[in-house]
C-alpha positions as CSV (number, residue, x, y, z in Angstrom):
1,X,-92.3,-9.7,77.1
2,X,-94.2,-8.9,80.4
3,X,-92.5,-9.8,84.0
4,X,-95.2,-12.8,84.9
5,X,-94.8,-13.9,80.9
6,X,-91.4,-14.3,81.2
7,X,-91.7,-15.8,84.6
8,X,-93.9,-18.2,83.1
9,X,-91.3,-19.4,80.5
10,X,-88.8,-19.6,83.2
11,X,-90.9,-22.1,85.3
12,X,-90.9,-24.6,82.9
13,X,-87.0,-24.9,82.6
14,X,-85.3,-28.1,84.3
15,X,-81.5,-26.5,84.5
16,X,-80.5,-24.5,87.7
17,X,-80.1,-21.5,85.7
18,X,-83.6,-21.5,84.8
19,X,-84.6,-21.6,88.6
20,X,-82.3,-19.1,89.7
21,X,-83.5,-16.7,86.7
22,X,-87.5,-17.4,88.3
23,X,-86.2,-17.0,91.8
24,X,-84.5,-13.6,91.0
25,X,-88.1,-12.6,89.1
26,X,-90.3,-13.2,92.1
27,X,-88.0,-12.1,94.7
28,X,-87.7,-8.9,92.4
29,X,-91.5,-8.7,92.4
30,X,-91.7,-9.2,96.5
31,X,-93.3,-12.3,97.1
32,X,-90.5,-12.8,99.7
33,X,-88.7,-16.3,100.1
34,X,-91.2,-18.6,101.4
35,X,-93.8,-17.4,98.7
36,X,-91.0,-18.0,96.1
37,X,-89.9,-21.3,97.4
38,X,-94.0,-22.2,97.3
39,X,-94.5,-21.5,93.9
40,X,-91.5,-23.1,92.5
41,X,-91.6,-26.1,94.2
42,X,-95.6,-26.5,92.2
43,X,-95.4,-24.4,89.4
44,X,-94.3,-26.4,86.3
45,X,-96.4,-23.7,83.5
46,X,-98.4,-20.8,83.5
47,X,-101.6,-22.6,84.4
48,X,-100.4,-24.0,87.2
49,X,-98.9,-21.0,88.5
50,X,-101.6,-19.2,88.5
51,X,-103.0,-21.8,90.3
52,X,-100.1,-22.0,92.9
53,X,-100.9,-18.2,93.5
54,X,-104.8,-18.6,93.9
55,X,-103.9,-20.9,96.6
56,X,-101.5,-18.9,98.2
57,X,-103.5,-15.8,98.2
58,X,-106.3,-18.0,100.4
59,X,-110.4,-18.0,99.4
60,X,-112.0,-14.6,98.1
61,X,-113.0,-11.5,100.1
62,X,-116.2,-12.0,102.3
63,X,-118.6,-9.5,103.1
64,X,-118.0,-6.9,105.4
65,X,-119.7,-7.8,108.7
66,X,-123.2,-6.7,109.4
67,X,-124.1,-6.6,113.1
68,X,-127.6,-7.3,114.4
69,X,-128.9,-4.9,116.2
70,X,-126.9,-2.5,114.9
71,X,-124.6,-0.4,114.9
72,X,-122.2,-2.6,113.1
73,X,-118.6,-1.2,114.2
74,X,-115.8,-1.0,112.2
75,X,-112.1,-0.1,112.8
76,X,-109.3,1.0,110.3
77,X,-105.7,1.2,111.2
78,X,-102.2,0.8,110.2
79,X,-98.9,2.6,109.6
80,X,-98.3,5.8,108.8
81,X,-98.9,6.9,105.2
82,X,-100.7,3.7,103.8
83,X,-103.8,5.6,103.0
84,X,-106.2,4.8,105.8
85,X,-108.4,7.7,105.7
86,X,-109.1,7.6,102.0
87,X,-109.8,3.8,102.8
88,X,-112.3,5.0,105.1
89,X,-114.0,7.3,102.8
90,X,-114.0,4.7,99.8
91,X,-115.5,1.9,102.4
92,X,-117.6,4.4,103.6
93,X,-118.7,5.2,100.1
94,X,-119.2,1.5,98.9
95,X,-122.2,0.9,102.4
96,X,-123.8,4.0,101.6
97,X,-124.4,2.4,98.0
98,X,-125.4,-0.6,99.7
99,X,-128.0,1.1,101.4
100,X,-126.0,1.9,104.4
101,X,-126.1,4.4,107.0
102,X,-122.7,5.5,108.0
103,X,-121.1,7.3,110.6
104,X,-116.7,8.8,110.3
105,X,-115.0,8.5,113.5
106,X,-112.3,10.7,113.8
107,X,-110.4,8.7,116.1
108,X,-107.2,10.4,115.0
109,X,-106.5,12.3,117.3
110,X,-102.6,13.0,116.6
111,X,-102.2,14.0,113.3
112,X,-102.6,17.8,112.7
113,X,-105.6,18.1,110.3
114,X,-106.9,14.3,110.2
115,X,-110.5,15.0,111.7
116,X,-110.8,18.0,109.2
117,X,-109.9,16.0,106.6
118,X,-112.3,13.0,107.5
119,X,-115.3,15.9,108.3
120,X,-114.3,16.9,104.3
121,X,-114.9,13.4,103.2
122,X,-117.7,12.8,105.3
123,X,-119.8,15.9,104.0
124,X,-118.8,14.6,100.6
125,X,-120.6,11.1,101.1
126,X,-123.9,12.6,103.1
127,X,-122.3,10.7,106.2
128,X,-122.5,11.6,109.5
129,X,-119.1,12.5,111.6
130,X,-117.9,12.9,115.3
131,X,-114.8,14.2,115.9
132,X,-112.8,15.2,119.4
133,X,-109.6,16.1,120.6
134,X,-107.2,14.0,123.1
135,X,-108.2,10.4,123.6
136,X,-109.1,8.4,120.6
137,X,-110.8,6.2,122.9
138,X,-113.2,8.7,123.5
139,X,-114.1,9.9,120.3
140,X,-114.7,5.9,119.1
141,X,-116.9,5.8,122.6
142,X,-118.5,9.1,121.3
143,X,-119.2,7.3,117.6
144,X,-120.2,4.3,118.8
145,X,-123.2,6.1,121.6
146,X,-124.3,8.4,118.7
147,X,-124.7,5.8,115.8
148,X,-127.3,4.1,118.7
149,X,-128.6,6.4,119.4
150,X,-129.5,7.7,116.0
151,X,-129.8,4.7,114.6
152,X,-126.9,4.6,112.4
153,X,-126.1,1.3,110.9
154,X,-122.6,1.4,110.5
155,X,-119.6,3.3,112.5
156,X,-116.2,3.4,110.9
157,X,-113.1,4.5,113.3
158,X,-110.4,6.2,111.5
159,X,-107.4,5.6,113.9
160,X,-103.9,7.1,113.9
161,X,-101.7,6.0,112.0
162,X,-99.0,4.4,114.0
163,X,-95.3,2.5,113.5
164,X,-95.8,-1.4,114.4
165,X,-92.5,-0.7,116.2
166,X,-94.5,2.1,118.7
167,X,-95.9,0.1,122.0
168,X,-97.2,3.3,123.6
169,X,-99.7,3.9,119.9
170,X,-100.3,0.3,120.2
171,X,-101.2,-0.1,123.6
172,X,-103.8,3.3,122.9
173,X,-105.6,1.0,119.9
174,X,-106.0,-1.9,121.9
175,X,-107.5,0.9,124.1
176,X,-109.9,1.6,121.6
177,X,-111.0,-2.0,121.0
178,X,-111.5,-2.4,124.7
179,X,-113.7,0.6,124.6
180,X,-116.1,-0.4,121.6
181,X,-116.0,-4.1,122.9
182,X,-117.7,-2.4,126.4
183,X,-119.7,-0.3,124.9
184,X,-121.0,-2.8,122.0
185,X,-121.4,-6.5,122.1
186,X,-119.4,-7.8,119.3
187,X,-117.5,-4.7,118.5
188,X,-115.2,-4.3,116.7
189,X,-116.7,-6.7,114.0
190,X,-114.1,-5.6,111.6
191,X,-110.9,-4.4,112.4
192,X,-108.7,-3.5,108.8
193,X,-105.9,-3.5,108.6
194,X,-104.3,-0.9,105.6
195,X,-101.4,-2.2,104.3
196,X,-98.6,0.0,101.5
197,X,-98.4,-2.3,98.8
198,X,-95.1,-0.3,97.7
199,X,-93.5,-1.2,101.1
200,X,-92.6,-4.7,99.8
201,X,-91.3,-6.9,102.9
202,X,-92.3,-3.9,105.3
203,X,-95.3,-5.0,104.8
204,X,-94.8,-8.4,106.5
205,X,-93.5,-7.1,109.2
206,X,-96.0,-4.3,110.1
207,X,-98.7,-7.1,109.7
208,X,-97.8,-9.7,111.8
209,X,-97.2,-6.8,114.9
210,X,-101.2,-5.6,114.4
211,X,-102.5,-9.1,114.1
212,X,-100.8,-9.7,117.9
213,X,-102.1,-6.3,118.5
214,X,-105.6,-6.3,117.5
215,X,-107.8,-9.0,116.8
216,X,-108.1,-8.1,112.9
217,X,-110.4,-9.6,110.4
218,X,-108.8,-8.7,107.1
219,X,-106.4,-5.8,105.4
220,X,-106.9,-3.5,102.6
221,X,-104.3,-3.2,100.0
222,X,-103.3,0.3,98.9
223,X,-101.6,1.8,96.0
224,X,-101.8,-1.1,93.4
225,X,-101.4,1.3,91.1
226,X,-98.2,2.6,92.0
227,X,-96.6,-0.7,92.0
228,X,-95.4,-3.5,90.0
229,X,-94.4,-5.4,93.0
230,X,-97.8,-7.2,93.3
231,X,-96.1,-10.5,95.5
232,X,-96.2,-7.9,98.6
233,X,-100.2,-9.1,98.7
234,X,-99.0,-13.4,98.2
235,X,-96.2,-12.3,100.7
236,X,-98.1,-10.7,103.4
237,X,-101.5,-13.0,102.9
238,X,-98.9,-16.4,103.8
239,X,-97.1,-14.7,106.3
240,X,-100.7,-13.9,108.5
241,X,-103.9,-15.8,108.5
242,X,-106.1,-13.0,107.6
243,X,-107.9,-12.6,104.4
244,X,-107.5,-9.7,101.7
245,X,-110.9,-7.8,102.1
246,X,-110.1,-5.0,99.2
247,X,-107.8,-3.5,96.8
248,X,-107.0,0.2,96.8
249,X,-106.3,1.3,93.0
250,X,-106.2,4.8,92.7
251,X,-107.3,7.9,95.1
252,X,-111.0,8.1,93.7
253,X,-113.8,7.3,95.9
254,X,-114.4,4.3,93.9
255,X,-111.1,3.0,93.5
256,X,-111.7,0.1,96.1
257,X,-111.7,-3.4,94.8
258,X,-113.5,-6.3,96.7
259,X,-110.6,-9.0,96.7
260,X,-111.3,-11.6,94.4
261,X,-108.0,-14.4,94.4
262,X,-108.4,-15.9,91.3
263,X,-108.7,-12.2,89.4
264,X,-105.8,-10.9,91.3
265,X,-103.7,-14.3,90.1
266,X,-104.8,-14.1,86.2
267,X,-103.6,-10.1,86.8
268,X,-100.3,-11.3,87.8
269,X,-99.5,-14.2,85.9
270,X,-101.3,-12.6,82.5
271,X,-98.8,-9.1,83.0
């Protein structure tokens, strides 16, 4: 019997045991304690837990933003390792099949080999790239005067990856939002946040530091597919008012998911 199957049969029991045997399985699965105390204070069968979890997990993924006139600015950041620059190239992947022109900023300008590994992905997908070296204010100044000028729909910033406990990285990517915010009214009209779906509770943590950092508009979950844990996304989604844009699930291009709450609930509740 699957984890959520068993969960469901465990909902449905009236003895403490029964509770403490469905508190244990979602714990387990990192939804965190006030996701867990949620859904067992409503869930009374597996319909309405799947129900309970749609509601947690807040309305669908909306479009990405579309600025008028263009360029439409984007920024991705995060932690280190969560799989930001892959998350660039799949987004950047998924506008160019809607007809978008894109440009890859290489506003990572601290880890040894991120712009040549954004230039590979960016010759991949036809897009067009600038890269630099010292400020990554610069470089997403650079992007942002280029796409104009070229007439480049869409600019994507890859930015350093950077521990929410670091106030000197933070300070230099609100530096960049100041920058593309002079330089472009509007901007940034997405910021993404990349969030480890592995990282369980982590996860909280690193995304209630951005959202005070940046003024974020949604986060991308990564590595799905290396993780049973799926309550990190109901855990993180409560614990910060930003919606779930898309899911990562694998390292392919392609592997990017637009968000949908009710799919995501059936997938967890159906395991």
């Amino acid at each position: 019997m699957g984890l959520w199957s068993r969960l469901a049969r465990l909902v449905t029991g009236h003895d403490a045991g029964a509770r403490a045997d469905a508190e244990r399985v979602l714990l387990e699965a990192d939804f965190g304690v006030a996701a867990t105390e949620a859904i067992l204070k409503d869930a009374h069968d597996q319909a309405t837990l799947e129900a309970v979890v749609v509601q947690l997990l807040g309305p669908s993924a909306a479009p990405l933003a579309h600025a008028n006139p263009p360029p439409t600015v984007m920024l991705v950041c995060g932690v280190n390792g969560t799989g930001k620059t892959t998350t660039v190239a799949k987004l950047a992947h998924r506008l160019r099949g809607e007809g978008r022109s894109v440009l890859l900023a290489a506003a990572d300008t601290f880890r040894a080999g991120a712009a040549d590994q954004l230039k590979i992905w960016a010759d991949r997908l036809n897009a067009s790239f600038i890269g630099g070296a010292g400020d990554p204010a610069a470089v997403a100044f650079d992007a942002v005067h280029a796409a104009a000028a070229r007439g480049i729909d869409t600019v994507l910033v890859d930015t350093a990856g950077r521990l929410h406990t670091d106030e000197r990285l933070l300070e230099e990517l609100k530096k960049v939002v100041r920058v593309v915010a002079k330089q472009c009214p509007g901007a940034p009209h997405e910021a993404l946040l990349v969030v480890d779906a592995t990282v369980g509770q982590n996860a909280v943590a690193q995304a209630r530091v951005f959202a005070a950092a940046v003024p974020l508009t949604g986060m991308v979950i990564t590595k799905l597919d290396g993780t049973a844990k799926g309550g990190s996304v109901v855990a993180v989604r409560r614990a910060v008012s930003l919606p779930v844009r898309f899911l990562g699930t694998g390292e392919d291009v392609q592997d990017l998911e637009p968000f949908d709450a009710s799919a995501y609930a059936r997938r967890l509740v159906g395991d």
